[in-house]
C-alpha positions as CSV (number, residue, x, y, z in Angstrom):
1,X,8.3,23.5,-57.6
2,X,7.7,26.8,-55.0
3,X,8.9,26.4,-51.7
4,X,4.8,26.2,-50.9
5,X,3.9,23.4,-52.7
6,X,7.3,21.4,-50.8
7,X,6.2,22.3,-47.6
8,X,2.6,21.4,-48.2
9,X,3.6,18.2,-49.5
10,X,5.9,17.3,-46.2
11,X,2.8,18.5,-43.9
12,X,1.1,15.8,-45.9
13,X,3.7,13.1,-45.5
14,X,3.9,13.6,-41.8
15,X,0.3,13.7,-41.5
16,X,0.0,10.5,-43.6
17,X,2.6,9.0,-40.9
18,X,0.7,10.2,-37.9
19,X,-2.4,9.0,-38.9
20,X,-1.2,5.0,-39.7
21,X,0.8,5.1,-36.9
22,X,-2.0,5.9,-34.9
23,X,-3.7,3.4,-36.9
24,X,-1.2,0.7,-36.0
25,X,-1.2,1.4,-32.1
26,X,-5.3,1.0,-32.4
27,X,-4.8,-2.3,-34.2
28,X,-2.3,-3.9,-32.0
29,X,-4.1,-2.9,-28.9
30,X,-7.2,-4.1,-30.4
31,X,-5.6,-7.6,-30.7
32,X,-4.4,-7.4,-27.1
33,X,-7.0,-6.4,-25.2
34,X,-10.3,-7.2,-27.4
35,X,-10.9,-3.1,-27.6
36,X,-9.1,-0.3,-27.6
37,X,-8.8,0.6,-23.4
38,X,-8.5,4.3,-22.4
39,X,-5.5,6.0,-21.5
40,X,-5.8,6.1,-18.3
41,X,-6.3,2.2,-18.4
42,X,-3.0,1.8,-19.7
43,X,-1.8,4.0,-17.2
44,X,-3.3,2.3,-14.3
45,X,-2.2,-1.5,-15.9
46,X,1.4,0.0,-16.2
47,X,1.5,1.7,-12.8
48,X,-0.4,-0.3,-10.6
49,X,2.1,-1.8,-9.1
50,X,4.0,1.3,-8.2
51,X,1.0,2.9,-7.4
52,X,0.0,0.5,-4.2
53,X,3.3,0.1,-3.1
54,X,3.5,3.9,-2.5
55,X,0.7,4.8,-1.3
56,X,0.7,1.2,0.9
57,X,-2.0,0.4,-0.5
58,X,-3.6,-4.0,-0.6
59,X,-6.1,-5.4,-2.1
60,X,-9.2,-6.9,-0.9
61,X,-7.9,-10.6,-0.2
62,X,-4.7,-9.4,1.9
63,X,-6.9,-7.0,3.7
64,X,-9.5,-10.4,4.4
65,X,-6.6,-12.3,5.0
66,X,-5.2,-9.3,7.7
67,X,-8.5,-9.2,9.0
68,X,-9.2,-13.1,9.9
69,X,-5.9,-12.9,11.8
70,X,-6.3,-10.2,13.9
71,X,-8.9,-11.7,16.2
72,X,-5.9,-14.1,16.8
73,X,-3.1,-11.3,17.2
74,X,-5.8,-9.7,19.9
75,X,-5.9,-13.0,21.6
76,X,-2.2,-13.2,21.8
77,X,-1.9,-9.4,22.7
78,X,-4.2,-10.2,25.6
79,X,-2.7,-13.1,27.1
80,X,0.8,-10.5,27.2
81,X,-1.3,-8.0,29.1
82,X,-2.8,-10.5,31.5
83,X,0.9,-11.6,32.0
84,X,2.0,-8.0,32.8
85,X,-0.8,-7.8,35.2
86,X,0.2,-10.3,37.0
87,X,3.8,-9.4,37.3
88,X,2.4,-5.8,38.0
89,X,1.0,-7.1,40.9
90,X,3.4,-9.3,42.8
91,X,5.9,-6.0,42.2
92,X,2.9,-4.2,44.3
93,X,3.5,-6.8,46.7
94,X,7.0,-6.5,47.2
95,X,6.9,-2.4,47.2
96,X,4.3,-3.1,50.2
97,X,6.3,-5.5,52.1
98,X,9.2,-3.0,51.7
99,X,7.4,0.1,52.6
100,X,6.0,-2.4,55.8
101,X,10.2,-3.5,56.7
102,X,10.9,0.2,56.7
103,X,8.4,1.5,58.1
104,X,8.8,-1.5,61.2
105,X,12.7,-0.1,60.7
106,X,11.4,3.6,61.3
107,X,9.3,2.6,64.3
108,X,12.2,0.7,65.6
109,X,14.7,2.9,65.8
């Protein structure tokens, strides 16, 4: 045999391989998935995961879920700012009465 007709028959053996290997892959996702899904499917179902944790990413029900509670967190956020208001103010009433004493301390002396 020349060396042609030996490399011809291994490019024919490896393309034999490739081609029932392929052929395998098709079958078995075929029996998983009921077709045979995209690469980029594969990709995604693989990645997913990976993919929303970094980018911070949530689906729809979390971001429902986030949204229902947040007239709640307002609510709570405002009854802290009405409470700061309030201490904001009797402060203001010390600082006066302070500012009055020295000023009475001023006139006084």
């Amino acid at each position: 045999m020349s060396a042609a007709v030996v490399i011809l028959l291994i490019l024919i053996l490896v393309g034999l391989y490739f081609f029932f290997r392929r052929r395998a892959k098709k079958k078995a996702l075929k029996e998983d998935y009921g077709y045979v899904p995209s690469h980029a499917e594969l990709y995604f179902e693989e990645y997913f995961g990976d993919i929303k944790s970094n980018w911070d990413l949530i689906e729809k029900g979390e971001a429902r879920k986030w949204a229902e509670n947040m007239g709640d967190k307002l609510d709570a956020v405002k009854g802290e700012l009405d409470e700061l208001k309030s201490k904001n103010r009797k402060v203001d009433k010390r600082i006066e009465s302070i500012d009055e004493r020295i000023d009475d301390i001023e006139d006084w002396s």
